[in-house]
C-alpha positions as CSV (number, residue, x, y, z in Angstrom):
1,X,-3.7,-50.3,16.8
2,X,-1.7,-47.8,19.5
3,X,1.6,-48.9,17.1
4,X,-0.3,-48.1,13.8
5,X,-1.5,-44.7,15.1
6,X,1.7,-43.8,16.2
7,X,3.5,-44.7,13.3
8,X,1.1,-42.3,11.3
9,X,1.8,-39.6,13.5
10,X,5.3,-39.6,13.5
11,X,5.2,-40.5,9.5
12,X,3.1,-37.0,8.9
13,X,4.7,-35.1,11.3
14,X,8.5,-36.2,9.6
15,X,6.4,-34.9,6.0
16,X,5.7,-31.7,7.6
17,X,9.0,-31.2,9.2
18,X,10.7,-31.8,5.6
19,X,8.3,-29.8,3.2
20,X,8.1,-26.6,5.5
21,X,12.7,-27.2,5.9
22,X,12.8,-27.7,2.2
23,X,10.6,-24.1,1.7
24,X,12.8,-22.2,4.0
25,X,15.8,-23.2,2.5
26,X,14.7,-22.3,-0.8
27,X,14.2,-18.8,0.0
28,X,17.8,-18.9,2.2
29,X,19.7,-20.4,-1.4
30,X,17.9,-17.7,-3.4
31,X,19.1,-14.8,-1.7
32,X,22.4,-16.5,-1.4
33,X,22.2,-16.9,-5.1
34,X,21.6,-13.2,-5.9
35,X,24.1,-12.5,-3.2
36,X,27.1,-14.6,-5.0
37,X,26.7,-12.4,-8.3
38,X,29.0,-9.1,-9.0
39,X,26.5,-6.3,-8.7
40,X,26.4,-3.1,-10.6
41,X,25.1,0.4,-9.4
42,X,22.2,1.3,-11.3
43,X,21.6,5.3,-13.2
44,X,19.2,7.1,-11.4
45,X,17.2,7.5,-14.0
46,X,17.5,3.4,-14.8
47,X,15.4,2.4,-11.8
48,X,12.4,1.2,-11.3
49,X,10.8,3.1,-8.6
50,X,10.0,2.6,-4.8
51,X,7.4,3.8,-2.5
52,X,10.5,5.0,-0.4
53,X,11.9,8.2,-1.2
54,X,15.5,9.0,-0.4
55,X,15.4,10.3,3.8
56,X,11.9,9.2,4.7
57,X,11.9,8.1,7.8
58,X,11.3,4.0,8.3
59,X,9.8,2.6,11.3
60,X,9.4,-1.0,11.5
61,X,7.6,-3.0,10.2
62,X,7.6,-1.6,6.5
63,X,6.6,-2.2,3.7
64,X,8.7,-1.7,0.6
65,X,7.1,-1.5,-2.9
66,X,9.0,-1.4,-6.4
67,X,7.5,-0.8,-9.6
68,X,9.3,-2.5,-11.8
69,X,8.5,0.0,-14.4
70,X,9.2,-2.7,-17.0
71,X,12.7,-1.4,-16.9
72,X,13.2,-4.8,-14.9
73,X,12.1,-8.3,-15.6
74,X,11.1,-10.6,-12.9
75,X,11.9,-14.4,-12.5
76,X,9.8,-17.0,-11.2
77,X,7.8,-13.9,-9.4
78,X,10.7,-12.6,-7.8
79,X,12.3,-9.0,-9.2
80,X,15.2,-9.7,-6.3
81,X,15.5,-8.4,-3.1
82,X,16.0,-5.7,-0.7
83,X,17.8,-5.3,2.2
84,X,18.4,-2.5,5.1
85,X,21.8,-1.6,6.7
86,X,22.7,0.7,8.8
87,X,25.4,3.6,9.1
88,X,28.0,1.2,9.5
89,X,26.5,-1.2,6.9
90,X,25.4,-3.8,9.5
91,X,22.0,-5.6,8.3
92,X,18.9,-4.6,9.7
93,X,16.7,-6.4,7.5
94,X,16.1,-8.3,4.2
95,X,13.2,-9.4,1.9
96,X,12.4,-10.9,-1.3
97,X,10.7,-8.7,-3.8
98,X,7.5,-10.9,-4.7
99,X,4.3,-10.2,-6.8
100,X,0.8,-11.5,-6.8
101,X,0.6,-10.0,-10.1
102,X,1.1,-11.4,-13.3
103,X,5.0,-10.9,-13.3
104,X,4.9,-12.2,-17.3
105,X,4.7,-9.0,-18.8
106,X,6.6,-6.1,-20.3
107,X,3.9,-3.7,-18.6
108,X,5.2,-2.0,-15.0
109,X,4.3,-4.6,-11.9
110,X,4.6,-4.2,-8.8
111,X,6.4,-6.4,-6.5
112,X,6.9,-5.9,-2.5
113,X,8.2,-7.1,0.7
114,X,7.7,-6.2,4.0
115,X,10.7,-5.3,6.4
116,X,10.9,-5.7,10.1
117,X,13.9,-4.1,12.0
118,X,15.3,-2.7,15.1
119,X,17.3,0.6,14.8
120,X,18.6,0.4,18.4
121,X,20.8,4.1,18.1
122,X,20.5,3.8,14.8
123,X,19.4,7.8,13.3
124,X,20.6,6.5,9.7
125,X,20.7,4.2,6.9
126,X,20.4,2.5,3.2
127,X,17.9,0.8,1.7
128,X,19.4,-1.3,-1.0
129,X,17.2,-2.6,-3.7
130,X,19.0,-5.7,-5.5
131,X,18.2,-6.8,-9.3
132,X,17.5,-10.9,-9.8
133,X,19.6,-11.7,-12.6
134,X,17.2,-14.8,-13.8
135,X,18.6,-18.3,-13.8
136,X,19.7,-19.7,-17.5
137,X,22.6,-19.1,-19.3
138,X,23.2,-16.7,-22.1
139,X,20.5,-14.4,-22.9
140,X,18.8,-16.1,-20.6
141,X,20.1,-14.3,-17.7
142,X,20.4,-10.6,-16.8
143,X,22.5,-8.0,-15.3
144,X,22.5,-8.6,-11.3
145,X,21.8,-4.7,-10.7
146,X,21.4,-2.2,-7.6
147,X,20.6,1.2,-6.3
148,X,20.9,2.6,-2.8
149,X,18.6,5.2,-1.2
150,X,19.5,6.8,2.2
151,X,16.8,6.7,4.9
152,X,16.2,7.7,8.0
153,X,15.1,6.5,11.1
């Protein structure tokens, strides 16, 4: 009975181990993905928008909303990604852009992530918000699109 139980344990415990590694690396090979594509600065007036404005001042943690503005179509849930550098363009910080919302729509949504950083004698930096091209081929797949906007800290 000892051998049975313990068997179990270690049988559920190997399940757990492998779902919540098989989640994680998921969200690593996604931004990897997005990463590999040839990026394209977006036109100011292009973009959806973003709760932060170009010099606010960011504190950690943050949260970071875009409006999608249906200038930008989401895939799977996820518009892309958004990551913070600073002056010397050393990461800070990076998040997936996800939605609770129904992302299947033409209609603005709102997607978000929340950043948590350390500026150490940091006094500046970028946010840079990056466009999910889709998967697919063809039509299937957009434009992998970004903007920057400087902030401060």
């Amino acid at each position: 009975m000892k051998n049975y139980n313990l068997r179990l344990t270690l049988l559920i415990l190997s399940m757990v181990f492998v779902f919540t590694s098989c989640k994680q690396d998921t969200k690593k090979e996604a931004i990897e993905n997005l990463e590999k594509q040839t990026t394209r600065e977006v036109e100011k007036g292009k973009r959806p928008t973003v709760n932060v404005k170009e010099h606010d001042k960011l504190t950690s943690p943050v949260l970071i909303e875009v409006n999608s503005q249906g200038m930008w179509m989401a895939s799977e849930g996820v518009l892309g990604f958004v990551e913070l550098v600073d002056e010397k363009g050393h990461e800070l910080a990076r998040g997936i852009l996800t939605t609770n919302e129904n992302w299947m729509t033409n209609d603005p949504v709102t997607f978000s992530t929340e950043l948590t950083f350390n500026v150490e004698n940091n006094k500046k930096g970028t946010l840079i918000v990056h466009k999910d091209p889709g998967s697919g081929d063809g039509a299937e797949t957009g434009e992998t699109l970004s903007f920057k906007i400087p902030v401060n800290f």
